[in-house]
N, C-alpha and C positions, 0 to 999 in steps of 0.2 A: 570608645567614641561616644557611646549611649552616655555613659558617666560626665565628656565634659560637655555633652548637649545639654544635660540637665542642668550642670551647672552654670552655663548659662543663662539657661533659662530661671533660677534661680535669685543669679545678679540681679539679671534684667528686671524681673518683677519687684526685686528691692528696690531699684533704683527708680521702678515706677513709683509705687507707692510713697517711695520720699518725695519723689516732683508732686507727688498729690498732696500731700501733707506739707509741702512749702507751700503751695499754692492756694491753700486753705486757709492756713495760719496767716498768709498775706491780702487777702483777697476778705478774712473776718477781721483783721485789725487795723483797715483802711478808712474807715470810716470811724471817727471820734465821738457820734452819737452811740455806736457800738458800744463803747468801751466803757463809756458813760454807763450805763446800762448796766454793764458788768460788775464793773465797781459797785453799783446798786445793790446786784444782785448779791454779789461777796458781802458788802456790809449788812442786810439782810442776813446769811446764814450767819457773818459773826455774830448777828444781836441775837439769834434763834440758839446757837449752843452756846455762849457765852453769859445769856440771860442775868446768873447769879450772880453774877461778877460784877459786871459793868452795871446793871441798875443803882442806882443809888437809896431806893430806897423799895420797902416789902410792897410788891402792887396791889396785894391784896388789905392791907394793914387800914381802919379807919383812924381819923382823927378828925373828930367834927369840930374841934375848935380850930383845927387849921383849914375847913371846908371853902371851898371857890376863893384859893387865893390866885390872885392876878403873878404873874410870872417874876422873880425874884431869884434871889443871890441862893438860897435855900431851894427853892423848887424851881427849875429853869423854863418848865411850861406850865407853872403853875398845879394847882389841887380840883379836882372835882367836888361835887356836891355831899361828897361823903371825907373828906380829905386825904383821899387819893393820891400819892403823887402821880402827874398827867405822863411824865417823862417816861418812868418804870415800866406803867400799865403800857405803854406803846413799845419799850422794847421789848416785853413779853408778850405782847400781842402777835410780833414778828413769828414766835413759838408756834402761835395759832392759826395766822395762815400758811404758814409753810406747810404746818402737819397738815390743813385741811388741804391744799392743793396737790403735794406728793399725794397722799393717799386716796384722795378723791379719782385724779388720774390714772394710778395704779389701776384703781377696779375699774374704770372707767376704758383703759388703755389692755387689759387684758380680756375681759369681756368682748370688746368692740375688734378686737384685734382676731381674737378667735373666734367670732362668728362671718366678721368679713372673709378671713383666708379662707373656709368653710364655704360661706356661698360663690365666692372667685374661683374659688377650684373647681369644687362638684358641679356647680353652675343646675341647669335644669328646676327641679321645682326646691330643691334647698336651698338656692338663689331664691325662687320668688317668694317661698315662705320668707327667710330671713329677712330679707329688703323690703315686705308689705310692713311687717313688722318696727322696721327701723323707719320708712317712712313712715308709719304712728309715731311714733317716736317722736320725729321730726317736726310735725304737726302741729305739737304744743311748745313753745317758746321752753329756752332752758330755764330763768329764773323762775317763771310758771311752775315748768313741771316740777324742779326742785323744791318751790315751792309748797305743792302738793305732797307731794311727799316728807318732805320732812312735816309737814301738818299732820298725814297722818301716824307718820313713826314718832309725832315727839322732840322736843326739841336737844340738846347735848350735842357734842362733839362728835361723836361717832356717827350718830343719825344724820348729820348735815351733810360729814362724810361719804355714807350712802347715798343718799341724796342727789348729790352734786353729783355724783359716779354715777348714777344711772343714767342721768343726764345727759350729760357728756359721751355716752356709749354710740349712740348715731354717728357720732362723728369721725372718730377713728374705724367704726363697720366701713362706711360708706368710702374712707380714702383706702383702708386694707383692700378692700373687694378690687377697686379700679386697680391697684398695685398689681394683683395677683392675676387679673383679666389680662392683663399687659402682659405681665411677664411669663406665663403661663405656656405662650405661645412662640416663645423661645426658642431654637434649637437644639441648646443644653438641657431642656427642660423634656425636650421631645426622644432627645436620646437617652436622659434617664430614665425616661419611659420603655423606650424600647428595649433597651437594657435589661430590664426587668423588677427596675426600683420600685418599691412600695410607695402607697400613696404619702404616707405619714412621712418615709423619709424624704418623697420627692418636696415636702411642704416645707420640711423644719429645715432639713439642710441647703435646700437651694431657693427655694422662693421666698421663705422669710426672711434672711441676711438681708438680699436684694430688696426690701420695701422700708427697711429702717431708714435712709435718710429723712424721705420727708417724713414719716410720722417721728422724728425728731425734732423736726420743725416744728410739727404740731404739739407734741408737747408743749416743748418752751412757749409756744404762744399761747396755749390753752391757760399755763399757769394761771397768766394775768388774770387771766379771765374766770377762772376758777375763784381766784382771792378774792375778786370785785364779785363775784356773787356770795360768796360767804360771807362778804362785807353785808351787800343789800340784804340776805338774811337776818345776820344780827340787828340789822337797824330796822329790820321788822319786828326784831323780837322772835323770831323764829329759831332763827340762831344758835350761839354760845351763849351758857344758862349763866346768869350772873352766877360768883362775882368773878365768874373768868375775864380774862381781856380781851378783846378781839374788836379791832380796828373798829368795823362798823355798830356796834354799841355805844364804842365812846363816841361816834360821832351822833348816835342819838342821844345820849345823855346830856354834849354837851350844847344840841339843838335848844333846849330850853332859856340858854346863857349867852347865845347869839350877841345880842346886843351891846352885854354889859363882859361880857368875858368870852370872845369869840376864838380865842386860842384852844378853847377845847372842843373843839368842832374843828378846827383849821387842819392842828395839828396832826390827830390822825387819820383826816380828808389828804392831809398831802401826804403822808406812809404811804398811802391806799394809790395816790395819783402816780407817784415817783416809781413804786415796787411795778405797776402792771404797765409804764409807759418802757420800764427797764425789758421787763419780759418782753415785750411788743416789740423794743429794737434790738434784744439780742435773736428775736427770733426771726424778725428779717435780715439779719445777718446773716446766719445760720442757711436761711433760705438761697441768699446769693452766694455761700461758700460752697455750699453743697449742690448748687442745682445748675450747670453750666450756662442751662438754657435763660435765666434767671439774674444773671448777674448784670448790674447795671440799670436794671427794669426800675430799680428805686434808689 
């Protein structure tokens, strides 16, 4: 009898989990700006691991007699002031915000994640340390404080990476803590407790699963967000050291040519606009898939 109790019980939670998973898949692909989005976001990682392939020409290669040409059969967004082609550099540029935003997150998302579960759980003064802390944090804008920081670490690829990840840490503390304050208080949570569960497993096995949706959300939204600062980085020169590519660079490079050749400024301003408006609607997607309370709100 125990045997086909369980086996039902079994079915039954199969068949929940696929009602959930239809209802996901239908409720994020209802909306056509989603998808939009997505497509975005897809064609982005093709241009990020496909780089070698699809450029048509070396982005880093000079040719100053072919320098600022105007867009043609040969270069389809035309050259920069070094004879660049504009094309190349932008789908290798793709390379560079991507790695900047994965890996800025990562530190950003592992850091923030494991100091919030930390003060949501233990709560008392590990809470108020942690959280006096993060509201410093908080205090200084993130292009600011990124700012600062990659100033004082120096400019490169890794550094910005840091950087942006420090940054970003507030944000993920402060939604993990609320997750954990919530769910803490649980029943399941109270009986592993009484049980006799360790603090470590009551954290990793049962209260961590449980807070993944939305900081899911938060990622994907963060992305954009992340890439648009790495952008305004580079265009302060703070940035990617030449002669890497990276979106916001060629948009100050090609600031000077405004007038008389405004495709290289345009061009990878609208990379920059398309990739973080994509993240911005997959991530409200995301939001009303995952969040029941949520759906419809937008």
């Amino acid at each position: 009898m125990s045997q086909e109790t369980a086996a039902m019980n079994d079915f039954e939670e199969n068949v929940y989990q696929s009602a959930n998973l239809r209802r996901f898949f239908r409720i994020f692909f209802t909306r056509k700006i989603v998808i939009f989005g997505l497509f975005i976001i897809l064609l982005l990682l093709f241009c990020a691991i496909f780089a070698p392939f699809i450029a048509p020409y070396d982005p880093y290669k000079q040719d100053l007699r072919s320098a600022v040409l105007q867009p043609c059969k040969a270069h389809w967004l035309g050259t920069d002031a070094l004879g660049r082609d504009t094309l190349s550099r932008i789908i290798y540029g793709s390379r560079t915000s991507l790695m900047v935003g994965v890996v800025a997150l990562g530190i950003a998302a592992i850091i923030g994640m494991t100091l919030g579960l930390l003060a949501g759980y233990f709560g008392g003064m590990v809470n108020a340390v942690i959280m006096r802390l993060i509201d410093a944090m908080m205090a200084v804008p993130l292009l600011l404080l990124a700012l600062v920081i990659a100033a004082v670490l120096g400019g490169g690829l890794s550094n910005v990476m840091i950087a942006l990840g420090i940054g970003l840490i507030p944000a993920y503390c402060r939604l993990m803590c609320g997750q954990v304050l919530t769910i803490r208080e649980n029943d399941y949570i109270l009986a592993s407790r009484a049980m006799g569960a360790r603090n470590r497993r009551i954290m990793l096995a049962h209260i961590l699963p449980n807070c993944f949706p939305p900081l899911i959300v938060l990622v994907t939204m963060q992305l954009g967000m992340t890439i648009l600062a790495e952008a305004g980085l580079s265009f302060l020169g703070i940035g990617i050291e030449p002669p890497g590519a990276a979106w916001g660079a060629m948009v100050n490079d090609g600031y000077k040519y405004l007038l008389t050749h405004p495709i290289l400024s345009i061009a990878p301003g609208l990379a920059i606009m398309l990739v973080v408006f994509s993240f911005n609607m997959v991530g409200d997607g995301l939001r009303d898939a995952l969040d029941p309370r949520l759906r419809g709100a937008i």
